[in-house]
C-alpha positions as CSV (number, residue, x, y, z in Angstrom):
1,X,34.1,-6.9,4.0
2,X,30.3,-5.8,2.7
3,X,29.2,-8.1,0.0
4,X,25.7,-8.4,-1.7
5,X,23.1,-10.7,-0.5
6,X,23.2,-14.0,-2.3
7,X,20.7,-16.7,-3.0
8,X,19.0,-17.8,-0.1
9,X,20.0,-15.1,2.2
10,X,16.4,-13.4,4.2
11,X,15.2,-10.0,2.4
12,X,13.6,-9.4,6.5
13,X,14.8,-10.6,10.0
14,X,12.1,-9.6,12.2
15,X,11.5,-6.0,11.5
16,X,15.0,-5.3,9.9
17,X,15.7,-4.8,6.2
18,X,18.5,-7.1,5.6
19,X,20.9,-5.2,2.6
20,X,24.5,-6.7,2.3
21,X,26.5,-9.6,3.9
22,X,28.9,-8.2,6.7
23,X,30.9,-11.8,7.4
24,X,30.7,-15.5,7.1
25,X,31.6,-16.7,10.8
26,X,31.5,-20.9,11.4
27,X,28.6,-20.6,12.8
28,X,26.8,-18.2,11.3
29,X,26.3,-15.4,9.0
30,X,26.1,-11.2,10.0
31,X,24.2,-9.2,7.7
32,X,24.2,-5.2,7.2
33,X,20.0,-4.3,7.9
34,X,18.4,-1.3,8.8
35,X,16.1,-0.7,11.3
36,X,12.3,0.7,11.0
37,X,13.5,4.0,12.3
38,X,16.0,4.3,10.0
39,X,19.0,2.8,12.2
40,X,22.1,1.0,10.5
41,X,22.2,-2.3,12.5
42,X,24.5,-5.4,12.4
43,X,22.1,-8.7,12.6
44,X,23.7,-12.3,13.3
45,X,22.0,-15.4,12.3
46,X,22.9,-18.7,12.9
47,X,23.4,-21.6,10.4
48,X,20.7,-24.0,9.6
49,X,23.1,-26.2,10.6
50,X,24.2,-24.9,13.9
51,X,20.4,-23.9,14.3
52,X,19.6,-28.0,14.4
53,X,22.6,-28.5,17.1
54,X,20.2,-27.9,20.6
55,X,24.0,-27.3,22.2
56,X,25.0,-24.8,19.7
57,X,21.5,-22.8,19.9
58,X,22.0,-23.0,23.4
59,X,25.1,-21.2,23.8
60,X,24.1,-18.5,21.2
61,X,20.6,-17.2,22.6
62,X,22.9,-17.7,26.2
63,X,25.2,-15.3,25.2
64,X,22.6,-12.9,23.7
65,X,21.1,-13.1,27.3
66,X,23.9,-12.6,29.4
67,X,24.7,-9.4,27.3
68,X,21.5,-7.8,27.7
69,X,21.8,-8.0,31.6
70,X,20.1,-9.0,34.8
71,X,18.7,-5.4,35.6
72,X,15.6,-5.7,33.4
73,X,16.3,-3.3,30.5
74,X,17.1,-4.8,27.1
75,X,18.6,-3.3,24.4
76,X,21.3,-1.2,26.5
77,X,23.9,-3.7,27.0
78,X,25.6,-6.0,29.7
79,X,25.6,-4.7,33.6
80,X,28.7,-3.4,34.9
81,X,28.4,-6.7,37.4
82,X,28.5,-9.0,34.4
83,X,31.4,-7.4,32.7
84,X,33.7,-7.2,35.9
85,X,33.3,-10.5,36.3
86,X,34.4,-11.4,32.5
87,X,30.5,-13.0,32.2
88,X,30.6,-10.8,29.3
89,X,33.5,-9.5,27.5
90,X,34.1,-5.3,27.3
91,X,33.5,-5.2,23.6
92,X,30.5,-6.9,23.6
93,X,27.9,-4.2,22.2
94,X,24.3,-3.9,23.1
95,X,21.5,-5.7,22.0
96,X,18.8,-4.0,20.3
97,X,16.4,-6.8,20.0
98,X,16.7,-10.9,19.8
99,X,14.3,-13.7,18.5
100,X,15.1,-17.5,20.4
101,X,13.5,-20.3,19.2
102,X,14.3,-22.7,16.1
103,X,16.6,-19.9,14.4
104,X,17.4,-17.5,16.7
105,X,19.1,-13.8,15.8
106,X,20.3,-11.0,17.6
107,X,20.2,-7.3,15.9
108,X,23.1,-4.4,17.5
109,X,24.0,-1.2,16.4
110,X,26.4,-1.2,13.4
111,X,29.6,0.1,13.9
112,X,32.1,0.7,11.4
113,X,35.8,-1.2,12.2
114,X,33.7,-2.0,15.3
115,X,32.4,-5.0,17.1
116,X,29.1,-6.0,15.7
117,X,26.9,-9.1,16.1
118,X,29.4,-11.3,15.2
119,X,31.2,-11.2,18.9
120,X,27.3,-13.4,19.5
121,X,28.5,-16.4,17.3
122,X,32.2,-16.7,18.6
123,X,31.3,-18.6,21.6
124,X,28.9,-21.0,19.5
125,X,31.6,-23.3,18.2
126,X,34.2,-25.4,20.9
127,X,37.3,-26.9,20.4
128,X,39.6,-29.3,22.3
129,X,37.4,-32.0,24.4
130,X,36.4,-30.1,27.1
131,X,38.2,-32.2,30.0
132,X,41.0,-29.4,30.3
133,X,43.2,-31.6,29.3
134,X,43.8,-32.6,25.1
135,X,44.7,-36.5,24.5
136,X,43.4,-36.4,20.9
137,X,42.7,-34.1,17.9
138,X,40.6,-31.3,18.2
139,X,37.1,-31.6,18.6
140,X,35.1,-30.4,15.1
141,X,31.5,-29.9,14.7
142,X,29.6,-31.1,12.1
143,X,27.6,-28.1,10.7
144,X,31.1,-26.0,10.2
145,X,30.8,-26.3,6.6
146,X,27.3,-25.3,6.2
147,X,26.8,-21.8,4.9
148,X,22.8,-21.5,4.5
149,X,21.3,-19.3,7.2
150,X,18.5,-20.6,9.4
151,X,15.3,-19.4,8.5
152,X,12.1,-19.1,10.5
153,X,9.3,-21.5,9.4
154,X,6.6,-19.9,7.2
155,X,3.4,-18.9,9.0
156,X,0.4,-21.3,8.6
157,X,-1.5,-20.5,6.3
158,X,-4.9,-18.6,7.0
159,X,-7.9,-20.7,8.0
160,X,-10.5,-21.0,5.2
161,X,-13.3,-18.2,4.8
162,X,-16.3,-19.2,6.2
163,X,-19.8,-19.3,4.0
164,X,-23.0,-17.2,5.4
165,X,-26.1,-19.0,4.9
166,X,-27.5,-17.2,2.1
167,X,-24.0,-18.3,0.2
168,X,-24.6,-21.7,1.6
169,X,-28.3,-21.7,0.0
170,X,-27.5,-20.1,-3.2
171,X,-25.0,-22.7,-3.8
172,X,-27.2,-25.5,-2.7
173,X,-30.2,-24.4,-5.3
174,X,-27.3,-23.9,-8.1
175,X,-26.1,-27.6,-7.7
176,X,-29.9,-29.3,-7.2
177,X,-31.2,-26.9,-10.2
178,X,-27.6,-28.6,-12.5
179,X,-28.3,-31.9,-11.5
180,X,-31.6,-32.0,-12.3
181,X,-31.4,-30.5,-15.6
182,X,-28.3,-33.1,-16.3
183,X,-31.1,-35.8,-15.4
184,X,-33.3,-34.8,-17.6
185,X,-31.0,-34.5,-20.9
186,X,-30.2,-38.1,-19.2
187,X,-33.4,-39.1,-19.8
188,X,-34.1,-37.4,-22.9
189,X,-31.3,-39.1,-24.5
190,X,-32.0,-42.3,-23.3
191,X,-35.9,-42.9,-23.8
192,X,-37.0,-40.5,-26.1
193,X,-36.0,-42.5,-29.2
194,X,-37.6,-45.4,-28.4
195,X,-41.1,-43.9,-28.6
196,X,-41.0,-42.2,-32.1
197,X,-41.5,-44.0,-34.9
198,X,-38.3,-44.5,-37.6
199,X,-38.5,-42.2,-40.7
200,X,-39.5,-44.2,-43.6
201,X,-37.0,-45.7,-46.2
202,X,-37.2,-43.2,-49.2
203,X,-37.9,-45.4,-52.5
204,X,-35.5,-46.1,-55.3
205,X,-35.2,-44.0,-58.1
206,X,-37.4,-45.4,-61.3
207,X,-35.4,-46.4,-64.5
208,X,-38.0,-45.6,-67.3
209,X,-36.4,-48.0,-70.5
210,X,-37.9,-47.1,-73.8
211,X,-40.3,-48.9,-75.9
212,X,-40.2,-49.4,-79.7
213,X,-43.3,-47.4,-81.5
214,X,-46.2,-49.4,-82.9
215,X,-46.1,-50.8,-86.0
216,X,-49.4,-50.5,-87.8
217,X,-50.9,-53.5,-89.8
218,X,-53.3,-54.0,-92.4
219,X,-56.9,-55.5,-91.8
220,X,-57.5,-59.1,-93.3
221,X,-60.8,-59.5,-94.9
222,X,-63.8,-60.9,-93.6
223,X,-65.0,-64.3,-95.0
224,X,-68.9,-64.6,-95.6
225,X,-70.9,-66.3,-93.5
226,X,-73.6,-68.2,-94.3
227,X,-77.2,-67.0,-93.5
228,X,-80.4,-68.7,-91.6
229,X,-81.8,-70.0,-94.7
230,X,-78.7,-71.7,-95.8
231,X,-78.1,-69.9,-98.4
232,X,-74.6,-68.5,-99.2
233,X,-74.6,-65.1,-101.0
234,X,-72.5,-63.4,-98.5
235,X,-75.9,-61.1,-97.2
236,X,-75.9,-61.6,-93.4
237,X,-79.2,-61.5,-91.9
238,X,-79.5,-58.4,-88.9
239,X,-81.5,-60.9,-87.1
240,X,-80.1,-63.7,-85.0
241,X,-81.1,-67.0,-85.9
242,X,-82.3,-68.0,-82.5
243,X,-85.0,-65.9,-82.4
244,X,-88.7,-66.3,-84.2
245,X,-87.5,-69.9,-84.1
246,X,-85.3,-69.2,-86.9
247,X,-87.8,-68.0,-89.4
248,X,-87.2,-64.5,-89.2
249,X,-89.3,-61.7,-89.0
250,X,-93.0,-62.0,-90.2
């Protein structure tokens, strides 16, 4: 039954355009992709779980082998040796192209109501405990219930750009020419104040308080004074009595 991808399924395996979920197997997932020529192919992929079993990967990328053959060309199925002697089962259909490793996958022709890539992931998961003879339950993995496909890691990330020299001396004058101008506003800041003198204090504000007028008075009168000669009738001599010996003018 074709459903849409969900969250977490691959938009690419390898160079096929995943488009639509084909099946949800136990140990894996089979999507509906198309090839770069245009090609409808059915792509397995195990689960991250079965992925981290080294047994489980195992018997996946061994049954991807033993399908491709012993004669040397991949991609056109398993050798009529293999298949007579039940290595590989009839149905099993070719391989078009695989990726082993971490989270292997395996990409045949798509078939409709035929086998696909799922016949890949039916030998992945074992039951019974594998002495031909059962004296307990049935053996169950541990990743059966895991339904997130494995993913290849991301590729590293590209190595950084390397500088010419001319970049490498552009950038070098830049950062001397900034930190010597942030010196010298350093140095502005800090000393410059200390040799100017400090503005002087302006001076308060004069408060001008009125004055009463003048008030004008009258003269007292002069009292006569008495002459050299002794006499008293008020005449003042213009001469002072200290010179001529105080006889006056001849």
């Amino acid at each position: 039954m074709v459903t849409p991808l969900q969250y977490g399924d691959p938009p690419h395996v390898g160079p096929f355009a995943l488009q639509a979920r084909l099946q949800t197997a136990p140990a894996g997932l089979v999507y509906l992709g198309q090839a770069p020529d245009g090609r409808v192919v059915s792509v397995a992929v195990l689960s991250s779980g079965a992925a981290l079993d080294a047994a489980a990967r195992d018997r996946f990328v061994t049954a991807i082998k033993d399908a491709q053959g012993r004669t040397g060309v991949r991609g056109w199925g398993a050798s009529l040796v293999d298949r007579v002697r039940g290595r590989v089962p009839p149905d099993t259909p070719p391989v078009l192209a695989m990726q082993d490793g971490p989270a292997p996958w395996v990409a045949v022709p798509y078939v409709p109501n035929g086998p696909g890539a799922e016949r890949f992931l039916d030998p992945v998961p074992v039951s019974g405990t594998l002495i031909g003879q059962r004296h307990g339950p049935d053996f169950a993995h541990y990743w059966l219930g895991d339904r997130t496909p494995a993913l290849p890691a991301p590729p590293a990330p590209p190595p950084p750009p390397v500088a010419t020299r001319r970049a490498v001396v552009l950038a070098s004058t830049l950062l001397a020419t900034l930190v010597l101008a942030l010196l010298l506003v350093t140095w502005m800041m800090l000393f410059r104040g200390e040799d100017e003198p400090e503005p002087p204090r302006p001076l308060p504000n004069t408060q001008f308080v009125p004055t009463p007028p003048p008030e004008p008075a009258s003269p007292e009168p002069q009292q006569p004074t008495p002459g050299p000669s002794g006499s008293g009738d008020g005449s003042q001599s213009p001469w002072p009595d200290d010179l001529f010996d105080g006889r006056g003018p001849i």
